[in-house]
C-alpha positions in Angstrom: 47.4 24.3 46.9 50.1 22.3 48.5 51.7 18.6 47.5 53.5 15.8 49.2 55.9 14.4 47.4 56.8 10.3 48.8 60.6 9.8 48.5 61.7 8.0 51.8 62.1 4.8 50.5 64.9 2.6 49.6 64.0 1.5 46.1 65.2 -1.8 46.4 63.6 -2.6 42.8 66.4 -0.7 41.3 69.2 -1.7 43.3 72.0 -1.8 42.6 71.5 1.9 41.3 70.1 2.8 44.5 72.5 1.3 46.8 74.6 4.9 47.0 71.5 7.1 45.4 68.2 7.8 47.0 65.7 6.6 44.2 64.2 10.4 43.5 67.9 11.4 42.8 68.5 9.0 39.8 68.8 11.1 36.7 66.4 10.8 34.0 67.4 12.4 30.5 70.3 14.2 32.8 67.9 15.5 35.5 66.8 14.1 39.3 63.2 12.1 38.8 62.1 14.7 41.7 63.0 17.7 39.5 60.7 16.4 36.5 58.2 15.7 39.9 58.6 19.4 40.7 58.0 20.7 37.8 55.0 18.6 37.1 53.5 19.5 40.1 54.1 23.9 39.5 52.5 23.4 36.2 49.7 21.8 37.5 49.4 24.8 39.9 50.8 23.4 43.1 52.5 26.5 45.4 54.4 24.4 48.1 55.7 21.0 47.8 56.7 18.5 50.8 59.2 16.3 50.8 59.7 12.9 52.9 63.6 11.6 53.3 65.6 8.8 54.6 67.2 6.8 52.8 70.6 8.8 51.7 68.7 11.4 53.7 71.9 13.8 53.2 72.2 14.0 49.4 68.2 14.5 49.4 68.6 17.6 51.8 71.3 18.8 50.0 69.5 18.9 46.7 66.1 19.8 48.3 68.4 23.4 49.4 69.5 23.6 45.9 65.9 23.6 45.0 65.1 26.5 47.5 68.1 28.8 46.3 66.2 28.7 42.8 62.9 29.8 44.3 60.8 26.9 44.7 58.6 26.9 48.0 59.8 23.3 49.0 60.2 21.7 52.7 61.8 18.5 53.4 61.6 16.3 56.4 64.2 13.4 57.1 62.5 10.3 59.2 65.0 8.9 61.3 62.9 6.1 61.3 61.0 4.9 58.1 57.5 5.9 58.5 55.9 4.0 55.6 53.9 5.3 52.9 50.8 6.4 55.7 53.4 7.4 58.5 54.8 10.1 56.2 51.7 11.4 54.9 50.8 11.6 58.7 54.1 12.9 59.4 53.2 16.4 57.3 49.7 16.9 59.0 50.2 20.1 60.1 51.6 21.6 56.6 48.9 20.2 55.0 45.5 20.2 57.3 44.6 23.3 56.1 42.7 22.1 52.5 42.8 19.4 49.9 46.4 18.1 49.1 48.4 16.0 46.3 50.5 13.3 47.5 52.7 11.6 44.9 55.1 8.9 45.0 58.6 10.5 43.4 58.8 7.5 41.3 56.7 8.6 38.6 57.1 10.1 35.4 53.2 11.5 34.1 51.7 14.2 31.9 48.6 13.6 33.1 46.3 17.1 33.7 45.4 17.5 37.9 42.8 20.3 36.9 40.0 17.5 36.1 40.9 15.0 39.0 40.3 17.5 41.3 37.6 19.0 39.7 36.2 15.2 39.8 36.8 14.5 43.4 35.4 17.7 44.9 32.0 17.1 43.5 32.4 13.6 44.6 32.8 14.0 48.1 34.7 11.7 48.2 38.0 11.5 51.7 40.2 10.6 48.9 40.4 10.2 45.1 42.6 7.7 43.1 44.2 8.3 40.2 44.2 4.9 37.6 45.4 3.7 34.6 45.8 0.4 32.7 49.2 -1.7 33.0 48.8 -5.5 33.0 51.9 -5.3 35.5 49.3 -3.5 38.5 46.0 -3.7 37.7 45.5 -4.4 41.2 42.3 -1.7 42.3 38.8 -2.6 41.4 36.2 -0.2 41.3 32.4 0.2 40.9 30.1 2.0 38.5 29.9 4.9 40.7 33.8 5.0 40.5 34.0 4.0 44.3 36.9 2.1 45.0 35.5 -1.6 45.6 39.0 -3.1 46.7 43.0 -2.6 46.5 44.0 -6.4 45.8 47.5 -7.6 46.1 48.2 -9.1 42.4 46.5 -8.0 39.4 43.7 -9.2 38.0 41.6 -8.5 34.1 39.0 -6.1 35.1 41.3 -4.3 37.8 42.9 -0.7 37.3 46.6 0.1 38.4 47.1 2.4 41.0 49.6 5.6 39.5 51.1 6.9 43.0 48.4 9.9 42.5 46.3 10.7 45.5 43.8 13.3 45.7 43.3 14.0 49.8 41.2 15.8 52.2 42.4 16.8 55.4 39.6 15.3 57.3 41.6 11.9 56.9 44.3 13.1 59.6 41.5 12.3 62.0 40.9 9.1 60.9 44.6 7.7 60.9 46.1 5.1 63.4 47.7 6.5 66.3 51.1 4.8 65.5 53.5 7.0 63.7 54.7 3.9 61.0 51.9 2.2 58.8 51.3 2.1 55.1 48.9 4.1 53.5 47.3 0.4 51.2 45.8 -1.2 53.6 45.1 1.6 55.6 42.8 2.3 52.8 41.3 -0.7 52.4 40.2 -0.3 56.1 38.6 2.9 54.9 36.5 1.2 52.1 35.7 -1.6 54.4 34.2 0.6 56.9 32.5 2.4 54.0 33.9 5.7 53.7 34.3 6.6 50.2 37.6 6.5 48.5 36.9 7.7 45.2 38.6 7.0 41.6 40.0 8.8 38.6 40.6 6.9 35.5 42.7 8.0 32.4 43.6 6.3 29.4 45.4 9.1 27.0 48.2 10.3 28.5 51.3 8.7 29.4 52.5 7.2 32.9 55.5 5.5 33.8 56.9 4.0 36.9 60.1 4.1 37.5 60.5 0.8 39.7 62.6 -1.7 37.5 65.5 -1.3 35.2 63.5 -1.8 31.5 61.2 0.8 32.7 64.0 3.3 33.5 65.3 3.2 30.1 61.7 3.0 28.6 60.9 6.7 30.5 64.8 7.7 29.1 64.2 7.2 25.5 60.4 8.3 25.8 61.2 11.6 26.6 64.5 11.8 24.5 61.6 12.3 21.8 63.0 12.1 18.1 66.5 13.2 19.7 68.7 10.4 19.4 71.4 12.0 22.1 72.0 14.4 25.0 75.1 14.7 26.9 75.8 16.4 29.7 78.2 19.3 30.2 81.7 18.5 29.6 81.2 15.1 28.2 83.8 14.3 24.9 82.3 11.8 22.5 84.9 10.6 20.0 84.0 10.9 16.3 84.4 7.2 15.6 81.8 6.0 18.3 78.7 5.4 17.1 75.4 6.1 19.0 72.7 3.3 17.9 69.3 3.8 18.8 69.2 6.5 21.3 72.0 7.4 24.4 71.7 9.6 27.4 75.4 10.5 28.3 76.1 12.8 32.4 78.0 15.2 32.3 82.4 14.9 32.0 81.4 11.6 30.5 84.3 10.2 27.8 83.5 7.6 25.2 86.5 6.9 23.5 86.2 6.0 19.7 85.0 2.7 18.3 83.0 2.2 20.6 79.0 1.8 20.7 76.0 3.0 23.3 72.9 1.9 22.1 69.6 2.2 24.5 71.4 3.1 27.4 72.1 5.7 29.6 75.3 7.3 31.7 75.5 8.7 34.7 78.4 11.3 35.4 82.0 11.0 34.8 81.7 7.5 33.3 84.6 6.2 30.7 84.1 4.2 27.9 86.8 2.6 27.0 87.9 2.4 22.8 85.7 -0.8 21.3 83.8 -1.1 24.0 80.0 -2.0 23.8 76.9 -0.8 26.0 73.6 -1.7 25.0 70.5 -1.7 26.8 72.2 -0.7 30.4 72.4 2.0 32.8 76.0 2.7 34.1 76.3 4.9 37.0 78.5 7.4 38.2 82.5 6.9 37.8 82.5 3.6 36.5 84.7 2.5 33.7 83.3 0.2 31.1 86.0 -1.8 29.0 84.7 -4.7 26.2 81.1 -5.8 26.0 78.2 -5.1 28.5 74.3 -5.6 27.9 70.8 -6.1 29.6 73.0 -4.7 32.9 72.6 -2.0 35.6 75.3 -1.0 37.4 
């Protein structure tokens, strides 16, 4: 079975982190979001992966080759032109007309099972299958007793379900997609549902999802799978004795935190310094930088 994963875009809603990093390249707990992504995908028995590109295009290729050297069956496509959520599904027709196919937005962090969603949308017959949750901040998708897809709104709303960046697809839909190569795959849907094809849905509750779109939820997905750990570091780092870790700290690798100083709920990206006294506290600092005195609530 074969899975697209959606990593063109610019992340804007993690800016300033993704000004020189394409958002699927940002580490969590010391590793790229799309090599959690990967791996989530194998285990859920996925055999070839797809990957979109653009933005920072060259560090994503780069990586996507390191991938390949270890043995994953990945292929990566750069858009010279940003293609949109429905222009880059469209994009990989032809690696994955063959039979039903994942697509996943490389901005999530899930243990959520595939084996039941697709066993759910095959006997549905449904074109394509949702997967839902509940978060206040997206409860956007309504649906109907039959788990039909009623509507995709544009805010939230009490009795609506948030969309997870999950698709369950049938190739069929290549046929029904605009001729144009840019469009977005929302309200291309809603054009589906209005015309009454059915776009199915999948609804969990027990398992953990977290999207990766906003600064607080970066450290929330950080410390969640730091687990009871209370600190990695990355190879090469030095941690002076007199620095004190409060809370939880993800340190990059050749990182130095000089002593008296204090991380607490926050993470480092490579080859940052932390000056003696300093103190970081609910911030991400990214590669290289220096910190010196007091920083908090701050991504940079």
């Amino acid at each position: 079975m074969k899975a697209l994963i959606l990593s063109a875009g610019f992340g804007t809603r993690l800016r300033p982190l993704t000004k020189m990093v394409p958002k699927a390249l940002i580490p969590i707990c010391n590793e790229p979001i799309i090599d959690h992504t990967v791996r989530y995908l194998m285990g859920n028995g996925i055999s070839e992966i797809g990957v979109n590109a653009h933005h920072h295009h060259n560090q994503m290729v780069h990586h996507i080759q390191s991938l390949q050297k270890q043995g994953v069956d990945i292929h990566i496509r750069v858009e010279k032109d940003i293609l949109g959520t429905g222009g880059g599904i469209k994009n990989f027709a032809d690696f994955l007309k063959d039979e039903t196919f994942i697509v996943i937005n490389a901005d999530i962090i899930t243990d959520m099972p595939l084996k039941d969603v697709l066993m759910k949308h095959r006997k549905s017959g449904a074109l394509v299958t949702l997967v839902l949750t509940r978060n206040q901040r997206f409860n956007q998708v309504l649906i109907g007793s039959d788990y039909r897809i009623i509507n995709i709104l544009d805010s939230p709303v009490p009795d609506g379900w948030t969309f997870t960046g999950i698709h369950v697809i049938e190739p069929e839909i290549f046929n029904l997609m605009p001729r144009k190569d840019s469009f977005e795959i929302i309200p291309f849907y809603r054009t589906l549902i209005e015309n009454g094809i059915h776009i199915g849905a999948y609804t969990f509750k027990n398992y953990n999802w977290f999207d990766i779109g906003t600064k607080e939820s970066y450290l929330e997905v950080n410390g969640f799978l730091l687990g009871r750990k209370k600190l990695i570091a990355g190879r090469g780092s030095f941690i002076d004795p007199s620095a004190t870790i409060e809370g939880w700290a993800v340190i990059g690798s050749n990182c130095k935190v000089e002593g008296g100083s204090t991380i607490s709920r926050s993470v480092l990206w490579d080859n940052v310094i932390v000056k003696r006294g300093s103190y970081i506290h609910n911030s991400v600092i990214s590669s290289g930088m220096v910190v010196e005195g007091e920083i908090q609530d701050t991504a940079y």
